[in-house]
C-alpha positions as CSV (number, residue, x, y, z in Angstrom):
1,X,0.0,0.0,0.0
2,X,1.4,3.3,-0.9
3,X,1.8,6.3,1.5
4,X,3.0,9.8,1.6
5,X,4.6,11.5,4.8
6,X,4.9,15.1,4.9
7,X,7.3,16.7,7.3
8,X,8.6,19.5,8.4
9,X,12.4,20.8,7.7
10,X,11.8,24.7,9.3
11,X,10.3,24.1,12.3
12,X,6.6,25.2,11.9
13,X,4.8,27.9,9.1
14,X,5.6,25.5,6.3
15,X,2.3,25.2,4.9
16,X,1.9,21.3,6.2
17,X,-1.3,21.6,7.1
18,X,-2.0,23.0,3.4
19,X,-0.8,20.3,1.5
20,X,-1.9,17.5,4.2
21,X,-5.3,18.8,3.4
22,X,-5.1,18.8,-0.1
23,X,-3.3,15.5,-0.7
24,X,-6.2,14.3,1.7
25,X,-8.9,14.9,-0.8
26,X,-7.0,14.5,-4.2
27,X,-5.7,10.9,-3.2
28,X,-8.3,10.2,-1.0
29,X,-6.7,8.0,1.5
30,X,-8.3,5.6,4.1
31,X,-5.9,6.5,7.4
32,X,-4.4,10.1,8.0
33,X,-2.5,10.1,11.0
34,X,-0.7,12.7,12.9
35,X,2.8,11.9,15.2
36,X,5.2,15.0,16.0
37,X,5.0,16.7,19.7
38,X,1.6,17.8,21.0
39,X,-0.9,20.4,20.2
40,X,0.5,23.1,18.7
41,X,-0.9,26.7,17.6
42,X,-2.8,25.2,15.0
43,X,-3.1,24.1,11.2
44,X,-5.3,26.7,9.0
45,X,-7.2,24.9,6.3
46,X,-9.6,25.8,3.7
47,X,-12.0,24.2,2.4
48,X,-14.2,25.9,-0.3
49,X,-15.6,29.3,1.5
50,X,-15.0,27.5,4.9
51,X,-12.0,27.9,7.5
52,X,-11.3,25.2,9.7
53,X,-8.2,25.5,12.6
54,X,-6.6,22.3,14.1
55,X,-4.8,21.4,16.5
56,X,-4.9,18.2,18.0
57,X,-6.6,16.2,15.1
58,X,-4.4,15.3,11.4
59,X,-5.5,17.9,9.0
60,X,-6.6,15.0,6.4
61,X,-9.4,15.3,8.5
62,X,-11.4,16.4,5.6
63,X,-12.0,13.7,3.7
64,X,-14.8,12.1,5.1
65,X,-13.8,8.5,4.2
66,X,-10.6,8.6,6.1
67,X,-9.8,7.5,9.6
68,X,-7.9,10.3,11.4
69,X,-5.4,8.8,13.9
70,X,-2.7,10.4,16.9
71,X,0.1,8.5,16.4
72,X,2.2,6.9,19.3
73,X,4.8,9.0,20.9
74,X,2.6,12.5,21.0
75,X,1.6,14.5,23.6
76,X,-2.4,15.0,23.6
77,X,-4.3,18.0,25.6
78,X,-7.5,15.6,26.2
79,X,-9.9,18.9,25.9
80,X,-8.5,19.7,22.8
81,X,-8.7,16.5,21.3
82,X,-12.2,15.9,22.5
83,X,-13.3,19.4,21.4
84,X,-11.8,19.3,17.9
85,X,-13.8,15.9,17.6
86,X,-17.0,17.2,18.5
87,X,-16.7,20.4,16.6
88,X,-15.6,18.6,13.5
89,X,-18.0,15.6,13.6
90,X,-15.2,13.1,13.1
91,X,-16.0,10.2,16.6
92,X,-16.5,7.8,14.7
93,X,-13.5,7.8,13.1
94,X,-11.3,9.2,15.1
95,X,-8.6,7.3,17.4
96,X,-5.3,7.4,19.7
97,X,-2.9,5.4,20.2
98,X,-2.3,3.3,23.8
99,X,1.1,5.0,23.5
100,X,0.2,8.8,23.6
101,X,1.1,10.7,26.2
């Protein structure tokens, strides 16, 4: 199975968010995960006329047929994770794994 990993060489303001987005819809991928450090000051995607800011949850979390995953290692803020998945609608596909901290 093929996959793409997007990562960061300048230490934030890259536009990662932007292209995680985007290759999120145009290959339209079952599992978009997220692994790094803990929540930071936030992705800013668009999506037609609408703004969305992230945090917590992979910014793939547009497409609506993938699975949007906190990969082991990263530090999770509990009330931002459980916000972000409430405000975005995503519960029943979202997970973390046993290995977070």
């Amino acid at each position: 199975m093929p996959s793409t990993v997007v990562v960061g060489g300048f230490f934030g303001d890259e536009g990662k968010g932007k292209i995680i987005s985007y290759l999120a819809k145009k290959d339209n991928p079952t599992i978009v995960v997220r692994g790094g450090a803990g929540p930071n000051a936030g992705h800013t995607i668009k999506d037609g006329n609408t703004t969305y800011k992230v945090r917590m949850l992979p910014s793939g979390f547009l497409n609506k047929n993938a699975r949007v995953m906190i990969g082991p290692g990263v530090v999770v803020d509990p009330q931002v994770f459980l916000k972000e998945i409430q405000e975005f609608g995503v519960s029943s596909r979202a997970f973390m794994d046993n290995h977070c901290g």
